[in-house]
BASEKE-836593 format. One line per field, with one value per residue: residue number from 1; residue in one letter; x, y, z of N, C-alpha, C, O in turn. Coordinates in nm, 3 decimals. Atoms other than C-alpha are relative to their C-alpha. Last residue first. Layout:
BASEKE-836593
k c(NUM	...)
r c(a	...)
n.c1 c(X	...)
n.c2 c(Y	...)
n.c3 c(Z	...)
ca.c1 c(X	...)
ca.c2 c(Y	...)
ca.c3 c(Z	...)
c.c1 c(X	...)
c.c2 c(Y	...)
c.c3 c(Z	...)
o.c1 c(X	...)
o.c2 c(Y	...)
o.c3 c(Z	...)
//
This chain:
BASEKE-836593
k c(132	131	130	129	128	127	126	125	124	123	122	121	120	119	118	117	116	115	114	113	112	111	110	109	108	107	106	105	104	103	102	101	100	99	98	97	96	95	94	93	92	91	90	89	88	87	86	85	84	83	82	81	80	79	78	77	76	75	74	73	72	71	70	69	68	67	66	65	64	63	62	61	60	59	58	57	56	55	54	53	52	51	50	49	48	47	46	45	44	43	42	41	40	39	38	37	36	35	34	33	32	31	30	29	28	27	26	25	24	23	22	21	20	19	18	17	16	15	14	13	12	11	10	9	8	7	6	5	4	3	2	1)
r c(x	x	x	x	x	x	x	x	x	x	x	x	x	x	x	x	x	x	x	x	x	x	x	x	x	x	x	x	x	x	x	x	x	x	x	x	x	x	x	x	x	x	x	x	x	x	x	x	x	x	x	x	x	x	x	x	x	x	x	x	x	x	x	x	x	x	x	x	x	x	x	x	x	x	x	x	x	x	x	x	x	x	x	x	x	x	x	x	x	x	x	x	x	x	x	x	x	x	x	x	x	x	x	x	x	x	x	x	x	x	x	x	x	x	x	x	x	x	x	x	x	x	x	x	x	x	x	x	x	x	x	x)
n.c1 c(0.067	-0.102	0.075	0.126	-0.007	-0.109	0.132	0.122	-0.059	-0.108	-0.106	-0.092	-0.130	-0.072	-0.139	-0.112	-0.139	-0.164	0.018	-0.047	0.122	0.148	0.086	0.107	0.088	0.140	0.070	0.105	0.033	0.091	-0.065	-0.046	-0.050	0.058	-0.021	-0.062	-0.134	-0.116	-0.160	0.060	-0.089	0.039	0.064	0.105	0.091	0.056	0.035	0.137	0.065	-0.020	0.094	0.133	0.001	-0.008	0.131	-0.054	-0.139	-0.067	-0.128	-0.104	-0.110	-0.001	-0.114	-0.117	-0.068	-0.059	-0.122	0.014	-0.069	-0.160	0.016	-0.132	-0.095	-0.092	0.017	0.138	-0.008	0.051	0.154	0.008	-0.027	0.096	0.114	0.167	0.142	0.103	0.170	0.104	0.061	0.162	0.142	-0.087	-0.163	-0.079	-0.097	-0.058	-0.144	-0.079	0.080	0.061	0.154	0.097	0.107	0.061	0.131	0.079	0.013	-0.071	-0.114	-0.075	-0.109	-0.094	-0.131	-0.040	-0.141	-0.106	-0.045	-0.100	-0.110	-0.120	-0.056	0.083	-0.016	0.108	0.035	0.040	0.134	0.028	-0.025	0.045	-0.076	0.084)
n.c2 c(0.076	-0.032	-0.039	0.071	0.098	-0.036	-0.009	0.144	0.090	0.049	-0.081	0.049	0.014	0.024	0.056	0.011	0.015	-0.053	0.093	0.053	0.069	-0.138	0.016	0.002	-0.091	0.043	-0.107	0.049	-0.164	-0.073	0.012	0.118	0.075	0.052	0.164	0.050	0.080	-0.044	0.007	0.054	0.102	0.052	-0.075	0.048	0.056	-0.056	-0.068	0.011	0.032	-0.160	-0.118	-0.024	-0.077	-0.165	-0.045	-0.101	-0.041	-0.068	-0.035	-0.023	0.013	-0.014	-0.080	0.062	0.098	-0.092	0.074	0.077	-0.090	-0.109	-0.111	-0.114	0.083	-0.032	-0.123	-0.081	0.013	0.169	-0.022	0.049	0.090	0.080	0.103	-0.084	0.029	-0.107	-0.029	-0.128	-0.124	-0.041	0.109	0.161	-0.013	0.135	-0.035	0.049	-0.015	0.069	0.065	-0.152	-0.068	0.149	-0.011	0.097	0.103	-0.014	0.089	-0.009	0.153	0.052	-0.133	-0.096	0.116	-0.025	-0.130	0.061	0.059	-0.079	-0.076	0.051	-0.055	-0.101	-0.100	-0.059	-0.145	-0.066	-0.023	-0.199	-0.085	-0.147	-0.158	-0.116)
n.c3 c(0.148	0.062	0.092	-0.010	0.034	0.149	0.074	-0.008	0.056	-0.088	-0.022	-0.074	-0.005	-0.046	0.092	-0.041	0.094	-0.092	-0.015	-0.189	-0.053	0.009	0.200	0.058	0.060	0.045	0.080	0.094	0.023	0.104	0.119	0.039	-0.084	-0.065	-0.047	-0.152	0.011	0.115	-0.098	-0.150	-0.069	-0.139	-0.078	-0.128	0.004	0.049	-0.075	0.040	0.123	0.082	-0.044	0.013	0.175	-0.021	-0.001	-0.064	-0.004	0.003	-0.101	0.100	-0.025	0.130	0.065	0.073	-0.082	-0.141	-0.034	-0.092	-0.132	0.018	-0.016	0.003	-0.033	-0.068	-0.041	-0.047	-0.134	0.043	-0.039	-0.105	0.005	0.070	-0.048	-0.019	0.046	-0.031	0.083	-0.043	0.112	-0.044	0.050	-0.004	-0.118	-0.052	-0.039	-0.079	0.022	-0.064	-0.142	-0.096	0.049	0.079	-0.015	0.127	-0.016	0.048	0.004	0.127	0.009	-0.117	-0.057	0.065	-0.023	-0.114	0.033	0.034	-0.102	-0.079	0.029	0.089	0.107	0.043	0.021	0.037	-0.071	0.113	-0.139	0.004	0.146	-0.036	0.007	0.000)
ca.c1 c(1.542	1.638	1.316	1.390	1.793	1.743	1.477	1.705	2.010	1.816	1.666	1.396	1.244	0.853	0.582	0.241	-0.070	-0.413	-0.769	-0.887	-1.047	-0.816	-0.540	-0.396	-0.084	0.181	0.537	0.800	1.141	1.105	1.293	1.070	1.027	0.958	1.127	0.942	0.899	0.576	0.280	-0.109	-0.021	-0.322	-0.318	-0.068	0.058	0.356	0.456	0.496	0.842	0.961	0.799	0.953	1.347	1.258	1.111	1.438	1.474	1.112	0.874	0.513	0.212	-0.161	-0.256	-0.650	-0.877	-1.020	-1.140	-1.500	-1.401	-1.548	-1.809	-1.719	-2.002	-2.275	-2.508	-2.406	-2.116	-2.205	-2.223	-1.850	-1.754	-1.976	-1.787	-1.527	-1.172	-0.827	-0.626	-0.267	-0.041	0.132	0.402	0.687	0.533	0.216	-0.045	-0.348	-0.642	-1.006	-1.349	-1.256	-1.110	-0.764	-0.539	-0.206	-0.061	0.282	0.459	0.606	0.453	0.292	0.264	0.071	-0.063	-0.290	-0.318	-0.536	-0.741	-0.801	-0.902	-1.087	-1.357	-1.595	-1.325	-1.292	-0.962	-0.789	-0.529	-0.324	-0.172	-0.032	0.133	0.000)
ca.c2 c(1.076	1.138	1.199	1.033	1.140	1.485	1.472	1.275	1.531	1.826	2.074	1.903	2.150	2.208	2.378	2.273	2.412	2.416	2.450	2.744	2.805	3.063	2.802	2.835	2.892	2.660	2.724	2.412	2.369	2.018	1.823	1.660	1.975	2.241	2.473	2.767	2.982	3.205	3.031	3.069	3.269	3.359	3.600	3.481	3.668	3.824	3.648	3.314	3.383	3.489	3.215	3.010	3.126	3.028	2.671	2.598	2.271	2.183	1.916	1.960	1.864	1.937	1.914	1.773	1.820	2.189	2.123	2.271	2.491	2.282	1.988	1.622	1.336	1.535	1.339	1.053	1.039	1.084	1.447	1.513	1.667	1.936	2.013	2.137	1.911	2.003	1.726	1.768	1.459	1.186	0.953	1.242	1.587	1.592	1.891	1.778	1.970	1.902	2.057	2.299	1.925	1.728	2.050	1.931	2.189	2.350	2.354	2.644	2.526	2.829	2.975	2.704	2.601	2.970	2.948	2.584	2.744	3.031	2.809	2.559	2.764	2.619	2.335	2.001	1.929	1.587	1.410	1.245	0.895	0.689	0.404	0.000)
ca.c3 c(0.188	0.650	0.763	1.116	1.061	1.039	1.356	1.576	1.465	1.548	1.272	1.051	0.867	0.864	0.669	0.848	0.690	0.902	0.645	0.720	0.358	0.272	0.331	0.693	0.888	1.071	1.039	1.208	1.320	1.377	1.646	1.908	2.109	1.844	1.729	1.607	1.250	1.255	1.458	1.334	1.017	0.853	0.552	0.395	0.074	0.130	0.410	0.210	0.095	0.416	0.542	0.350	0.370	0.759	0.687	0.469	0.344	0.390	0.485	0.431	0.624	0.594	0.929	1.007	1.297	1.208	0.855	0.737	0.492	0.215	0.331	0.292	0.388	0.389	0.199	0.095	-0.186	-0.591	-0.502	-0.412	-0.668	-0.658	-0.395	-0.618	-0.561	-0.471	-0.443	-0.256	-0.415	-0.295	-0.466	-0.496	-0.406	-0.694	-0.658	-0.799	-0.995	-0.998	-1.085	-1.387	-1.509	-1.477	-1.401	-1.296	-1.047	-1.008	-0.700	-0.582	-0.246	-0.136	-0.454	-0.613	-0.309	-0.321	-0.697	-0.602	-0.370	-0.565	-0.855	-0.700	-0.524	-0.288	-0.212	-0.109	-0.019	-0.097	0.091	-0.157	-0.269	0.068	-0.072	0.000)
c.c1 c(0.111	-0.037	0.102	-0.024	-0.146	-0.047	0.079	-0.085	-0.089	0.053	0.085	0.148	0.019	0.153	0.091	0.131	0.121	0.117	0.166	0.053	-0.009	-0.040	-0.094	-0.025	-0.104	-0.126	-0.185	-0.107	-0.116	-0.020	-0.029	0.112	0.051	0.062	-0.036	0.079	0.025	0.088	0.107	0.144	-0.011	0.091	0.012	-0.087	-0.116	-0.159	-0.101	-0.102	-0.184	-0.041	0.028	-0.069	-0.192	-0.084	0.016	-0.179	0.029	0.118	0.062	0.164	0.111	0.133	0.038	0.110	0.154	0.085	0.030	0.129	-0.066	-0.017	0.134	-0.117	0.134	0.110	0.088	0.036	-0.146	0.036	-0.057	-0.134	-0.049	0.065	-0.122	-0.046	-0.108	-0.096	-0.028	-0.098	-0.099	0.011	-0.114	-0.169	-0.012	0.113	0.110	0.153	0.108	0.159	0.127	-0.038	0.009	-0.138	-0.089	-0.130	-0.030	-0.111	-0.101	-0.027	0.089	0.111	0.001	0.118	0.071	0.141	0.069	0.168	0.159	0.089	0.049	0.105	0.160	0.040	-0.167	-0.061	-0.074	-0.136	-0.043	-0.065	-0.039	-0.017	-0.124	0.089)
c.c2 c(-0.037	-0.074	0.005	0.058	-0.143	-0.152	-0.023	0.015	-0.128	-0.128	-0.099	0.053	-0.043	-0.054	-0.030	0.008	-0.012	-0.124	0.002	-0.110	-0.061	-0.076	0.156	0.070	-0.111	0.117	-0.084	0.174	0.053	0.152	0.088	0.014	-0.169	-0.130	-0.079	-0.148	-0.041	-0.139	0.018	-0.005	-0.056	-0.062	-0.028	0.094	-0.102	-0.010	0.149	0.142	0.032	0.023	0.131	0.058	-0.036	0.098	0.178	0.039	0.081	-0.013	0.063	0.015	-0.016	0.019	-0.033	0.081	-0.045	-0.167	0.029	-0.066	-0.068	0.107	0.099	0.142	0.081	-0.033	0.075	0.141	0.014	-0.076	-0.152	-0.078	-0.114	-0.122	-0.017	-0.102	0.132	-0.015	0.109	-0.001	0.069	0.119	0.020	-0.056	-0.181	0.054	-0.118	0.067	-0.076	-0.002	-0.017	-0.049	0.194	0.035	-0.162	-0.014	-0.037	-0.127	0.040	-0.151	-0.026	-0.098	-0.035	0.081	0.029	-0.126	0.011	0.124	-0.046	-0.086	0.068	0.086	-0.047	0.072	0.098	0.150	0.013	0.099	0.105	-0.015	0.109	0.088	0.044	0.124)
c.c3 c(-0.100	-0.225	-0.106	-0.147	0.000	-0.028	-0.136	-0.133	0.007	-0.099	0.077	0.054	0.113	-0.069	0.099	-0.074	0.094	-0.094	0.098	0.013	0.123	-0.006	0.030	-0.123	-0.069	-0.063	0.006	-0.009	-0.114	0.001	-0.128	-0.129	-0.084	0.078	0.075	0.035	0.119	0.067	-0.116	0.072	0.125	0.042	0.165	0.051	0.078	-0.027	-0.105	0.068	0.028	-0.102	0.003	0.067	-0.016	-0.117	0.007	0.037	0.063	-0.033	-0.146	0.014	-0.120	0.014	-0.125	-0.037	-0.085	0.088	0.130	0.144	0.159	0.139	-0.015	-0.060	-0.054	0.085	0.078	0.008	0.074	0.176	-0.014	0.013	0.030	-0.023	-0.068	0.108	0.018	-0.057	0.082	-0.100	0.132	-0.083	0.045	-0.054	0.034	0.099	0.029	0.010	0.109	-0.021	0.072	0.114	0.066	-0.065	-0.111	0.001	-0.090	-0.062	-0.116	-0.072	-0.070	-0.004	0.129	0.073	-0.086	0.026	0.156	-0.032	-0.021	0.076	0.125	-0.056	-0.020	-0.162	-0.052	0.011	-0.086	0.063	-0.100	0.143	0.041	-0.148	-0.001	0.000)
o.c1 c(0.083	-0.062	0.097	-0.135	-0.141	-0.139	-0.004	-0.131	-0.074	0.021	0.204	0.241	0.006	0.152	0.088	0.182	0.150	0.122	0.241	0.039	-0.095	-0.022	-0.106	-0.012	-0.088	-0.139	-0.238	-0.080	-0.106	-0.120	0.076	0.150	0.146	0.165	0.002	0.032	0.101	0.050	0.119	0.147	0.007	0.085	0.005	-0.059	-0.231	-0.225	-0.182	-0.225	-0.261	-0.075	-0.037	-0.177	-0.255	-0.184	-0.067	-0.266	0.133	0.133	0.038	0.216	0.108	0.153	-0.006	0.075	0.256	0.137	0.015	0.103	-0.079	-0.114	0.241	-0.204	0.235	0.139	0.138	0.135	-0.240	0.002	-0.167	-0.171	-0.056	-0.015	-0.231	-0.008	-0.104	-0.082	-0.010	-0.083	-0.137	0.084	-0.210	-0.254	-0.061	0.150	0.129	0.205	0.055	0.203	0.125	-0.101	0.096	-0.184	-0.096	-0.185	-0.015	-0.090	-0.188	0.074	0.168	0.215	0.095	0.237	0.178	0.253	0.190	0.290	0.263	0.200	0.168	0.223	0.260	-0.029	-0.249	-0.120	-0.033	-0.213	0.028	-0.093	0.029	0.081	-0.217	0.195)
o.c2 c(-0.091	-0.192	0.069	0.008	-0.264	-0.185	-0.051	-0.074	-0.227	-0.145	-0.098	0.060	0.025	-0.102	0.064	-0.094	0.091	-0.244	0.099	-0.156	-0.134	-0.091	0.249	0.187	-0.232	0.196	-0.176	0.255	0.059	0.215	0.111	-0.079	-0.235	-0.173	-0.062	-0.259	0.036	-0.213	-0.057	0.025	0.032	-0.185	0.051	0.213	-0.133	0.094	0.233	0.141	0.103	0.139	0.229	0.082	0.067	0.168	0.264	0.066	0.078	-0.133	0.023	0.108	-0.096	0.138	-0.145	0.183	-0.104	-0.167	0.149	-0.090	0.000	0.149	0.086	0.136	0.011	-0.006	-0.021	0.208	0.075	-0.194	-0.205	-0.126	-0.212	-0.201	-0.044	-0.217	0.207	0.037	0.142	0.082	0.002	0.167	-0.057	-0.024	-0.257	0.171	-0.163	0.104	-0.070	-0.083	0.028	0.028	0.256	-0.013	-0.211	-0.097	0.043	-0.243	0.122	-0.220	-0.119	-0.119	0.026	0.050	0.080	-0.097	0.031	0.107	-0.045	-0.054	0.041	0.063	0.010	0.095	0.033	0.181	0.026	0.064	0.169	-0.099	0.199	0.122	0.011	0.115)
o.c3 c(-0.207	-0.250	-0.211	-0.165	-0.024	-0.104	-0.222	-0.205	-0.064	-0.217	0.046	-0.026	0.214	-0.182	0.178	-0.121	0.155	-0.120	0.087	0.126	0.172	-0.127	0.110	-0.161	-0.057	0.030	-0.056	0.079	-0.237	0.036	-0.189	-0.200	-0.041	0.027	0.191	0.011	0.177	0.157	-0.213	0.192	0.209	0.042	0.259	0.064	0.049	-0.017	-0.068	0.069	-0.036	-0.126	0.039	0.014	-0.039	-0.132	-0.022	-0.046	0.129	-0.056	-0.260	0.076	-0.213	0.042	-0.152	-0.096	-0.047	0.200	0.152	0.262	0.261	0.203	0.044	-0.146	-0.042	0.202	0.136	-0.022	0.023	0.183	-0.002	0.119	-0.044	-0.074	-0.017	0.128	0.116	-0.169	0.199	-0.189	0.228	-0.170	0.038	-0.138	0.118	0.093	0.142	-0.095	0.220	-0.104	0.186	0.186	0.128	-0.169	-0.224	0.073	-0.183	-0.099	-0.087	-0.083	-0.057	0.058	0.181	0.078	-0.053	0.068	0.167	-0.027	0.045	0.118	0.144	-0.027	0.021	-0.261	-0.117	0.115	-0.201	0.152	-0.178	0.229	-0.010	-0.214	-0.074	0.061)
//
Protein backbone atom coordinates (compact mmCIF):
# COMPACT_ATOMS: atom_id res chain seq x y z
CA UNK A 1 0.00 0.00 0.00
CA UNK A 2 1.33 4.04 -0.72
CA UNK A 3 -0.32 6.89 0.68
CA UNK A 4 -1.72 8.95 -2.69
CA UNK A 5 -3.24 12.45 -1.57
CA UNK A 6 -5.29 14.10 0.91
CA UNK A 7 -7.89 15.87 -0.97
CA UNK A 8 -9.62 19.29 -0.19
CA UNK A 9 -12.92 20.01 -1.09
CA UNK A 10 -13.25 23.35 -2.12
CA UNK A 11 -15.95 26.19 -2.88
CA UNK A 12 -13.57 27.64 -5.24
CA UNK A 13 -10.87 25.59 -7.00
CA UNK A 14 -9.02 28.09 -8.55
CA UNK A 15 -8.01 30.31 -5.65
CA UNK A 16 -7.41 27.44 -3.70
CA UNK A 17 -5.36 25.84 -6.02
CA UNK A 18 -3.18 29.48 -6.97
CA UNK A 19 -2.90 29.70 -3.21
CA UNK A 20 -0.63 26.01 -3.09
CA UNK A 21 0.71 27.04 -6.13
CA UNK A 22 2.64 29.75 -4.54
CA UNK A 23 2.92 28.29 -1.36
CA UNK A 24 4.53 25.26 -2.46
CA UNK A 25 6.06 26.44 -5.82
CA UNK A 26 4.59 23.54 -7.00
CA UNK A 27 2.82 23.50 -10.08
CA UNK A 28 -0.61 21.89 -10.47
CA UNK A 29 -2.06 19.31 -12.96
CA UNK A 30 -5.39 20.50 -14.01
CA UNK A 31 -7.64 17.28 -14.77
CA UNK A 32 -11.10 19.25 -15.09
CA UNK A 33 -12.56 22.99 -13.87
CA UNK A 34 -13.49 20.57 -10.85
CA UNK A 35 -10.06 19.02 -9.98
CA UNK A 36 -6.42 19.70 -9.95
CA UNK A 37 -3.48 17.78 -7.99
CA UNK A 38 -0.45 18.91 -6.58
CA UNK A 39 2.16 15.92 -6.94
CA UNK A 40 5.33 15.87 -4.06
CA UNK A 41 6.87 12.42 -4.96
CA UNK A 42 4.02 9.53 -4.66
CA UNK A 43 1.32 11.86 -2.95
CA UNK A 44 -0.41 14.59 -4.15
CA UNK A 45 -2.67 17.68 -2.56
CA UNK A 46 -6.26 17.26 -4.43
CA UNK A 47 -8.27 20.03 -4.71
CA UNK A 48 -11.72 19.11 -5.61
CA UNK A 49 -15.27 21.37 -6.18
CA UNK A 50 -17.87 20.13 -3.95
CA UNK A 51 -19.76 19.36 -6.58
CA UNK A 52 -17.54 16.67 -6.68
CA UNK A 53 -18.50 15.13 -4.12
CA UNK A 54 -22.23 14.47 -5.02
CA UNK A 55 -22.05 10.84 -5.91
CA UNK A 56 -21.16 10.39 -1.86
CA UNK A 57 -24.06 10.53 0.95
CA UNK A 58 -25.08 13.39 1.99
CA UNK A 59 -22.75 15.35 3.89
CA UNK A 60 -20.02 13.36 3.88
CA UNK A 61 -17.19 16.22 2.92
CA UNK A 62 -18.09 19.88 3.31
CA UNK A 63 -15.48 22.82 2.15
CA UNK A 64 -14.01 24.91 4.92
CA UNK A 65 -15.00 22.71 7.37
CA UNK A 66 -11.40 21.23 8.55
CA UNK A 67 -10.20 21.89 12.08
CA UNK A 68 -8.77 18.20 12.97
CA UNK A 69 -6.50 17.73 10.07
CA UNK A 70 -2.56 19.14 9.29
CA UNK A 71 -1.61 19.37 5.94
CA UNK A 72 2.12 18.64 6.24
CA UNK A 73 5.13 19.60 4.31
CA UNK A 74 8.74 19.16 4.85
CA UNK A 75 11.12 21.83 3.90
CA UNK A 76 14.74 22.71 3.44
CA UNK A 77 14.38 25.98 4.69
CA UNK A 78 11.11 26.71 6.87
CA UNK A 79 12.58 30.28 7.59
CA UNK A 80 13.47 31.26 3.70
CA UNK A 81 9.53 30.10 3.50
CA UNK A 82 7.99 32.15 5.42
CA UNK A 83 9.61 34.89 4.16
CA UNK A 84 8.42 33.83 0.95
CA UNK A 85 4.96 33.14 2.10
CA UNK A 86 4.56 36.48 4.10
CA UNK A 87 3.56 38.24 1.30
CA UNK A 88 0.58 36.68 0.74
CA UNK A 89 -0.68 34.81 3.95
CA UNK A 90 -3.18 36.00 5.52
CA UNK A 91 -3.22 33.59 8.53
CA UNK A 92 -0.21 32.69 10.17
CA UNK A 93 -1.09 30.69 13.34
CA UNK A 94 2.80 30.31 14.58
CA UNK A 95 5.76 32.05 12.55
CA UNK A 96 8.99 29.82 12.50
CA UNK A 97 9.42 27.67 16.07
CA UNK A 98 11.27 24.73 17.29
CA UNK A 99 9.58 22.41 18.44
CA UNK A 100 10.27 19.75 21.09
CA UNK A 101 10.70 16.60 19.08
CA UNK A 102 12.93 18.23 16.46
CA UNK A 103 11.05 20.18 13.77
CA UNK A 104 11.41 23.69 13.20
CA UNK A 105 8.00 24.12 12.08
CA UNK A 106 5.37 27.24 10.39
CA UNK A 107 1.81 26.60 10.71
CA UNK A 108 -0.84 28.92 8.88
CA UNK A 109 -3.96 28.35 6.93
CA UNK A 110 -5.40 28.02 3.31
CA UNK A 111 -8.16 30.63 2.72
CA UNK A 112 -10.47 28.05 3.58
CA UNK A 113 -8.87 27.44 7.20
CA UNK A 114 -7.69 24.50 6.45
CA UNK A 115 -4.13 24.16 9.02
CA UNK A 116 -0.70 24.12 6.90
CA UNK A 117 2.41 22.73 8.48
CA UNK A 118 5.82 23.78 6.69
CA UNK A 119 8.53 22.08 8.64
CA UNK A 120 12.44 21.50 8.67
CA UNK A 121 13.96 19.03 10.51
CA UNK A 122 16.66 20.74 12.72
CA UNK A 123 18.16 18.26 15.48
CA UNK A 124 20.10 15.31 14.65
CA UNK A 125 17.05 12.75 15.76
CA UNK A 126 14.77 14.72 13.56
CA UNK A 127 17.43 14.85 10.39
CA UNK A 128 17.93 11.40 10.61
CA UNK A 129 13.90 10.33 11.16
CA UNK A 130 13.16 11.99 7.63
CA UNK A 131 16.38 11.38 6.50
CA UNK A 132 15.42 10.76 1.88
Amino acid sequence: MDFASIRIITEDVARLVDFYERATQIQANWFSPEFAELRTGSTAVAIASARTVAMFPPDTARPSQNRSVIIEFIVDDVDGVYRNLASFVGDFVSEPTTMPWGNRSLLLRDPDGNLINFFTPVTPAAVARFAR
